[in-house]
Residue, then its C-alpha position, 0 to 999 in steps of 0.5 A: x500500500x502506498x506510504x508515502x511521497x518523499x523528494x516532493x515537496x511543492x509542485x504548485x498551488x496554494x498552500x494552507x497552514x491548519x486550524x492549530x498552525x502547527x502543520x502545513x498542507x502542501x498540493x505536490x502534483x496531483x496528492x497533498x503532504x501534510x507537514x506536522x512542524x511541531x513534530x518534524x514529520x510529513x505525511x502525504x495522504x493516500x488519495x489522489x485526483x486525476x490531474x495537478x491539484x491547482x487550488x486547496x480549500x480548508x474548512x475553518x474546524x480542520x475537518x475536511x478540506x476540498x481539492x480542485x485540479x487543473x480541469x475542475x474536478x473536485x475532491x472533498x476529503x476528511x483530513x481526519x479519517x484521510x479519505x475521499x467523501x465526495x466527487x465533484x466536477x464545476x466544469x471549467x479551472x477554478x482559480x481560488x476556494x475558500x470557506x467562509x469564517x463559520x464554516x456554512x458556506x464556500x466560494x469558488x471562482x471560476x472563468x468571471x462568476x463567483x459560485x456560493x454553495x452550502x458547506x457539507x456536513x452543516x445541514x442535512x443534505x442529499x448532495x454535498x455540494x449545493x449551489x446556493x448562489x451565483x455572482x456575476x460582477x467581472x468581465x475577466x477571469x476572477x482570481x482571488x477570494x477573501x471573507x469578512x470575519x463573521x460571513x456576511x460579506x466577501x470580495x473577489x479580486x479579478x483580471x480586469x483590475x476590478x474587485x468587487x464586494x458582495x454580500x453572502x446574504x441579500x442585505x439592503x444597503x450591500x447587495x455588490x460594490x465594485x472597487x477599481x484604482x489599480x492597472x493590473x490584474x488583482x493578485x489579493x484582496x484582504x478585510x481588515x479585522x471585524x470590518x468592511x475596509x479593504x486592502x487590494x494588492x495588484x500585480x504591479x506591485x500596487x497596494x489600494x486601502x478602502x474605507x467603507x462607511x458602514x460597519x458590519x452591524x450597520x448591514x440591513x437584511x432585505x425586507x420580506x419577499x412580497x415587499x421586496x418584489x415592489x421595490x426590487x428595480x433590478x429584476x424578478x431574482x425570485x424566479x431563480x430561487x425555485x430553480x436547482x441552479x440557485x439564486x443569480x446577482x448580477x453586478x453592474x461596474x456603473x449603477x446609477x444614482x437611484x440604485x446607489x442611494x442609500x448604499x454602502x459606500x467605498x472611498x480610496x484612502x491611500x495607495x502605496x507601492x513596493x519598491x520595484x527592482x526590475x520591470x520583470x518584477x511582479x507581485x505574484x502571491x500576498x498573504x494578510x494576518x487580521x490580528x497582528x496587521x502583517x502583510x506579506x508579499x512575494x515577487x517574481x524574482x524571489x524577494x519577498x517583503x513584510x509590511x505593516x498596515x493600514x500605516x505600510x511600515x516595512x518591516x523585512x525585505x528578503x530574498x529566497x532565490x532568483x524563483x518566482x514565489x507562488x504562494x505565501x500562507x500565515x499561521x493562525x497565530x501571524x509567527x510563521x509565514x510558508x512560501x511555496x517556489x514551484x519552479x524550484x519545487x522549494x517550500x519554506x516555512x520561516x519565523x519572522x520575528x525570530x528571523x530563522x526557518x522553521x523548515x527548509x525543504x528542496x526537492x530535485x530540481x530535474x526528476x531523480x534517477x538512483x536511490x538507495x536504502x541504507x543498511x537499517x533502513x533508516x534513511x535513504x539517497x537519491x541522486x538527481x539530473x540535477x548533480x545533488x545527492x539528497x539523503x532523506x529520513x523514512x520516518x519523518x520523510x525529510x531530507x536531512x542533507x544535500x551534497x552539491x559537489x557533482x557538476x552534471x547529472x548523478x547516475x548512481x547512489x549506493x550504501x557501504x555495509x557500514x550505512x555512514x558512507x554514500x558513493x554516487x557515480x555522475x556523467x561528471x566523471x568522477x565517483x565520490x564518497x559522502x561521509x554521513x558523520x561530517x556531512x562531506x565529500x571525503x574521497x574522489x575517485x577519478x579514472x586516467x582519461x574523463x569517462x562518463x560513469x553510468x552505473x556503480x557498485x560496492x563490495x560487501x565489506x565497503x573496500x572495493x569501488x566500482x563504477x562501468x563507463x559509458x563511453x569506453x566501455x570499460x569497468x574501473x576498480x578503486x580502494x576505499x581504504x586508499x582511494x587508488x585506482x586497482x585496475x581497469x576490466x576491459x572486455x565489454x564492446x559496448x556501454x555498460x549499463x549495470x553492475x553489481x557485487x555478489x552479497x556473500x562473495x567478492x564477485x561482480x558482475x558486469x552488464x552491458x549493450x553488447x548482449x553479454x553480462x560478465x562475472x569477475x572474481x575480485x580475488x583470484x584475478x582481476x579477469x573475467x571468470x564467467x560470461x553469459x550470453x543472451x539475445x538482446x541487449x541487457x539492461x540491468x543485473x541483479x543478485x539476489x540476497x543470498x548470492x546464489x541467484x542472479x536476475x537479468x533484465x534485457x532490452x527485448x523485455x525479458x528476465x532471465x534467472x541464472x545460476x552462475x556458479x555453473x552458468x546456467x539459465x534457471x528461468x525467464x519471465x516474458x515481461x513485455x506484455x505487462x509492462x503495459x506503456x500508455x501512449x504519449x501526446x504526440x504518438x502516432x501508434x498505439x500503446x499497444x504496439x508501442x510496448x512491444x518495443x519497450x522493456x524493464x530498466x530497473x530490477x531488485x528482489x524482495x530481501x527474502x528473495x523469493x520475488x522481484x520487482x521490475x518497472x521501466x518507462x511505464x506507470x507499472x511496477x510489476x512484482x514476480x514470483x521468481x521461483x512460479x515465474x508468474x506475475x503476482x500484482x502489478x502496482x500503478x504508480x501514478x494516476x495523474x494525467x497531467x504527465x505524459x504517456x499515462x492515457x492507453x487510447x488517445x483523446x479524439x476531442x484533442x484531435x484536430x485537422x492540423x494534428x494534435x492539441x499537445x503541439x499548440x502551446x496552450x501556456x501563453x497567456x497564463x500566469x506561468x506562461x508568455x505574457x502576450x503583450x501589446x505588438x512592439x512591447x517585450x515581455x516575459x520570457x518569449x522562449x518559455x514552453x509548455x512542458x508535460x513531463x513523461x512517467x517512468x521509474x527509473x529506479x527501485x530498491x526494497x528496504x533491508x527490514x523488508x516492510x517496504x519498498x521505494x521507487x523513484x519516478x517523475x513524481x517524486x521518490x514513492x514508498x510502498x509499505x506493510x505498515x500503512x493503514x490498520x488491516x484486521x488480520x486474525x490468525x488461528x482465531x476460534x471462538x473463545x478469543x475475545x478482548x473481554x477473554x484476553x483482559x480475563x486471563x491477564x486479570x489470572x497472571x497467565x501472561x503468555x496465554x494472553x499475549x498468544x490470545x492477543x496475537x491470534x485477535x492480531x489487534x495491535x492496540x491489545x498486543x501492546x496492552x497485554x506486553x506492557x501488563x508483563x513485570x519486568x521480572x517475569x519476562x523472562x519466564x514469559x519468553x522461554x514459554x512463549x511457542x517458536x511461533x509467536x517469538x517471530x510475531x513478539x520480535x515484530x511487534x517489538x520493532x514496531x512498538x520501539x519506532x513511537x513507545x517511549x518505554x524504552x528499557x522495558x521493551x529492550x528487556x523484551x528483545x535481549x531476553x528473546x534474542x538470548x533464549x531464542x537465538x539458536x533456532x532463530x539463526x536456522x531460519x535466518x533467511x527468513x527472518x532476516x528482514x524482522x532482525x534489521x527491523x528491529x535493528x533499525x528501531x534500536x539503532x535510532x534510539x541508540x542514536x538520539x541517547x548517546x546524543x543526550x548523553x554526550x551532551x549531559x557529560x559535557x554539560x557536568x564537565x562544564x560544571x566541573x570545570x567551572x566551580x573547580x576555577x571557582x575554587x581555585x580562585x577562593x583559594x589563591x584569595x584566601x592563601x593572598x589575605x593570610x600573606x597580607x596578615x603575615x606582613x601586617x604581623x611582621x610590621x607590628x612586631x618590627 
């Protein structure tokens, strides 16, 4: 099941902090992640929709919150139980959504209307989404949304320069107002706390301040509707009441005397503008906190400011990169300010009085081609076409370090055994060695003419370096120890496109597009010992986990399994058909004919190694059993069609007689695209074209607790795991097994009956229950009578409890006891358990970790202390042994 969304942090959209400001919703292509900053950890929900999601709607409770792509289909999702509730679709790109203040009603705005619907889940409705009324007032596009504190009125910021102030109920003296005084498009508009006076900021970097005559007490309901009928000069309104539609207004720009009489009034107080550094620097995104009067502003060229109102005192003027800033959100209590560079995929989150960033994350620039897992898996690294080495936390999914040293794009990253050392190869020609402890580049290895380096591999024990080139077809072995080149392996007549060392041996192998993959025997001589020949050219090479299987990947979309000690072909699996490719915009075949030319890139088995997960230029990864040779489940990557190659057939609607849609840049015009100017004005950026990235995996790895895997794809670095979701999975369950029965025989001190009666329930609530009921000095009775069975199941449970309990010592009495007792029988199903012990490893190390941290620093700070009253002391004394000194002299003077 998926897990979660790691090396993606913003794509586009606007970003929302939550109800309490300590988390940040973040829209990353077509799925959100949820940023938990008091807790340092990301989340991204299980559910997507079908195209990049544009705009973000939160209800004022935290509870639900409505998601719209680039089409305008809608999702309406509890942030509680993280599912879908509702499918929606408004028929055209909606700009902006937003709740109003008591949570009864919603605003979205799209094309030059306004849409007002009944919140869901506040009356009790048949349909979720019920139009309640419908605004028309500007004659372009509407782009912003903002509410009075108390839902009676909103305004909505337009294209045509204009905003305009409507009433959420027919009030008699505010039906509409419409505001001009600017020159560009309106970015955002803002109510100032508990009033009607308005705040307008526009694209030139123009801020207007609106004051209105009238309080919000002030507002006057509309007489009853037979009253209302008389004196209504606009037109029968009560006509659309009946119809599903909803109720209509219509704005006018220019009303006239008679229908302003007696109506709220707006007047231009001041207007301010930004410095402007640049004609190319416009004002893209605003944000304005009611309570402590802060505005924030973001431009074009990445310099954001912080402005005091209604007086415009600048507080901040500052720089996060030379990107356009797309969008900025306060928290609820105006310290925290997030800003959102899609064209960097960059989000920030910063504490402006403190002037510090509370987060900092970068996804890659360009897509991710390698990952790795580390030995523990704990963390994990992905190299980029972007040069960067990124290695990120799976249990927080924060990338923690960032190596820039590479000057082109990385092929290859990989783990030593030791899990403190990451090697990556690069196009740059060199290979380099990242030290986990100091954060650097500590070895460079580099061959004796420029190559450019496709794959890489290291040895079991971490002391031999490989990496296969490119260009001369020729395999370079270095020492880690010295960071010598060993030797050159030639042979291959063509790139080598994959290596990889025998886990239990010091052999390699060697693959590549001569047709040929080649083992090498590290020790007995630096030759070729072994070379198996096949029919197309290959592609990847994999050994499984025990060394005595080796699982190739070849271009006519074949795996082929070999046992190399005695070079012999043990099976192969037809893999063309269910990689299954979709077809790209600009195709002239099928899908289906286009597959017959495709073929698996990246192949990796499972750590127990009974199947093998392969995936290529496909949305698919495909997961083999390697002993039946059938495919067990074919896993869809992504869903979003805003990639390329994801459709099966091609959408006649996008055909036309000149050829397809996909080859007229649709961009221009749009606000990331070429603003079209008037004829001999240059604006914008002419060369800018509209690019719709291809799906594809480039690479997959299986963690070494074998609970979940990763793969890197357009999308971002996607982990799958077991652990995702509660699942009920009893087992061996009978009829007297019941909670009340379990609580039963633990209130009778039969504490090993319990814990087995809670495993065969499988509920983990009542597992954790029933060990944490165990004294600590019954353990060990309760593990040494605890059947082999359920000491696989304990040694789980206790990998996962160690991740979140804080009852450290007690479940590491658990684990030494287990471990002591058990260890002979365990070690004969080592294979097997094998992803259980680095679990369980994984979990242990990383308290091990943040102890011997606290620790270092208590030694330090009681050294300190030491040290200080010790200096104290001696300083006391050299005072008193200087006054008794003065007292001798005094006594020899008086007796002279």
């Amino acid at each position: 099941q998926f897990s979660g969304l790691l090396g993606t942090v913003y794509r586009r959209g606007n970003l929302s902090f939550t109800r309490d400001g300590s988390s940040l919703i973040s829209p990353v292509g077509n799925r959100i992640s949820v940023f938990d900053l008091k807790n340092n950890k990301c989340e991204t929900l299980p559910l997507a929709t079908r195209l990049n999601i544009v705009c973000v709607g939160l209800s004022p409770d935290g509870s639900l919150a409505i998601l719209i792509d680039e089409e305008g289909a809608a999702l309406l999702v509890s942030l509680i139980g993280k599912c879908v509730i509702h499918h929606f679709y408004f028929h055209k790109p909606v700009h902006s959504v937003s709740f109003s203040p008591d949570g009864k009603k919603f605003v979205i705005t799209k094309d030059n209307v306004a849409l007002m619907y009944h919140a869901p889940g506040k009356k009790r409705e048949f349909n979720a989404f019920v139009l309640d009324k419908t605004y028309y007032g500007p004659y372009d596009e509407t782009t912003c949304i903002d509410w009075t504190d108390d839902s009676k009125c909103f305004a909505v910021g337009s294209k045509d320069m204009s905003t305009w102030v409507f009433g959420a109920e027919r009030w008699a003296n505010l039906i509409y107002y419409s505001l001009g005084g600017h020159k560009d498009i309106i970015v955002a508009c803002f109510f100032e706390e508990n009033s009607l006076d308005l705040y307008t900021v526009s694209q030139d970097a123009a801020l207007c301040v609106w004051q209105c005559d009238t309080e919000l007490d002030g507002l006057k309901p509309m007489p009853p509707k037979d009253a209302a009928k008389e004196k209504n000069a606009e037109g029968d309104d009560e006509e659309f009441l009946e119809e599903p539609k909803g109720e209509e207004i219509h704005g006018k720009a220019n009303p006239n005397e008679q229908e302003t009489r007696n109506k709220v009034k707006y007047s231009r107080v001041a207007k301010y503008f930004f410095n402007k550094e640049g004609d190319f620097n416009n004002l893209t995104s605003a944000a304005y906190h009611k309570k402590t009067h802060l505005l924030v502003t973001g431009f074009a060229s990445g310099i954001f400011h912080l402005h005091e109102l209604p007086d415009f005192n600048l507080i901040h003027s500052l720089s996060i990169s030379d990107q356009r800033i797309a969008s900025i959100s306060i928290n609820c209590t105006g310290d925290w300010i997030a800003f959102g560079c899609s064209g960097l995929g960059q989000l920030l989150v910063w504490e402006w009085q403190s002037e510090s960033y509370v987060l900092k994350q970068q996804g890659h620039f360009n897509s991710m081609v390698s990952l790795a897992y580390s030995p523990d898996g704990q963390y994990i690294a992905t190299g980029g076409e972007d040069g960067k080495v990124k290695v990120w936390n799976t249990s927080s999914s924060f990338c923690f370090v960032t190596f820039t040293e590479h000057n082109s794009g990385v092929t290859a990253v990989t783990f030593t055994s030791s899990g403190y050392v990451i090697l990556s190869a690069s196009l740059d020609g060199t290979v380099r060695a990242f030290d986990l402890h100091r954060y650097r580049n500590f070895r460079t290895f580099t061959s004796p003419r420029p190559s450019q380096f496709s794959c890489l591999a290291v040895d079991s024990s971490g002391e031999i370096v490989s990496a296969g080139s490119q260009d001369s077809f020729e395999i370079f072995i270095w020492s880690m120890q010295s960071g010598r080149l060993l030797d050159v392996l030639s042979g291959h007549e063509g790139p080598i496109s994959s290596l990889s060392f025998n886990p239990m041996k010091c052999a390699l192998a060697s693959a590549s597009w001569d047709k040929t993959v080649k083992l090498w025997d590290m020790l007995d001589s630096w030759r070729t010992k072994e070379t198996l020949i096949l029919n197309s050219d290959v592609l990847v090479v994999a050994f499984r986990p025990d060394g005595k299987e080796l699982a190739v990947a070849t271009l006519n979309g074949q795996i082929t399994f070999w046992d190399h000690e005695n070079a012999v072909q043990t099976g192969s699996i037809e893999g063309r058909h269910d990689l299954q490719m979709g077809r790209k915009e600009l195709d002239k075949i099928t899908a289906k004919q286009a597959a017959k030319g495709k073929s698996f890139t990246t192949l990796c088995y499972s750590a127990d190694g009974q199947s093998i997960l392969a995936g290529g230029l496909s949305k698919f990864v495909c997961i083999y059993n390697v002993k039946e040779q059938i495919l067990m489940k074919k896993i869809e990557i992504s869903c979003n069609f805003s990639l390329d190659a994801m459709e099966e057939y091609l959408d006649r609607r996008k055909m036309t007689e000149f050829g397809s849609m996909a080859l007229i840049d649709e961009g221009a015009g749009d606000e990331d695209g070429v603003a079209i100017p008037l004829p001999g004005v240059k604006r914008g950026d002419m060369s800018y074209r509209h690019f719709k990235p291809e799906i594809r995996v480039t690479c997959l790895r299986f963690s070494p607790t074998g609970r979940s895997w990763a793969a890197t794809t357009t999308e971002g670095l996607l982990i799958y795991s077991l652990d995702s979701g509660l699942i009920f999975d009893p087992f061996d369950l009978d009829i007297d097994v019941t909670p009340s029965n379990i609580h039963k025989t633990l209130r009778q001190k039969e504490y090993t009956m319990a814990i087995i009666m809670a495993f065969k329930l499988n509920e983990k609530k009542l597992i954790q229950e029933v060990i944490e009921a165990v004294p600590s000095n019954e353990v060990d009775v309760v593990c040494s009578s605890l059947p082999d069975l359920y000491v696989e199941k304990v040694l789980e449970f206790l990998a996962s409890a160690f991740e979140t309990s804080c009852h450290l010592e007690f479940y590491l009495i658990w684990a030494n006891k287990l471990l002591m007792l058990h260890g002979q029988k365990l070690k004969t199903r080592s294979m097997k358990l094998l992803p259980v012990i680095q679990f369980l490893q994984k979990s242990i190390q990383r308290h091990f970790e943040d102890v011997s941290k606290l620790c270092e620093w208590n030694i330090y700070n009681i050294k300190y202390a030491l040290a200080i009253s010790q200096q104290r002391g001696m300083k006391r004394l050299a005072e008193e042994t200087s006054v008794d000194e003065d007292d001798l002299d005094s006594d020899s003077d008086y007796l002279m």
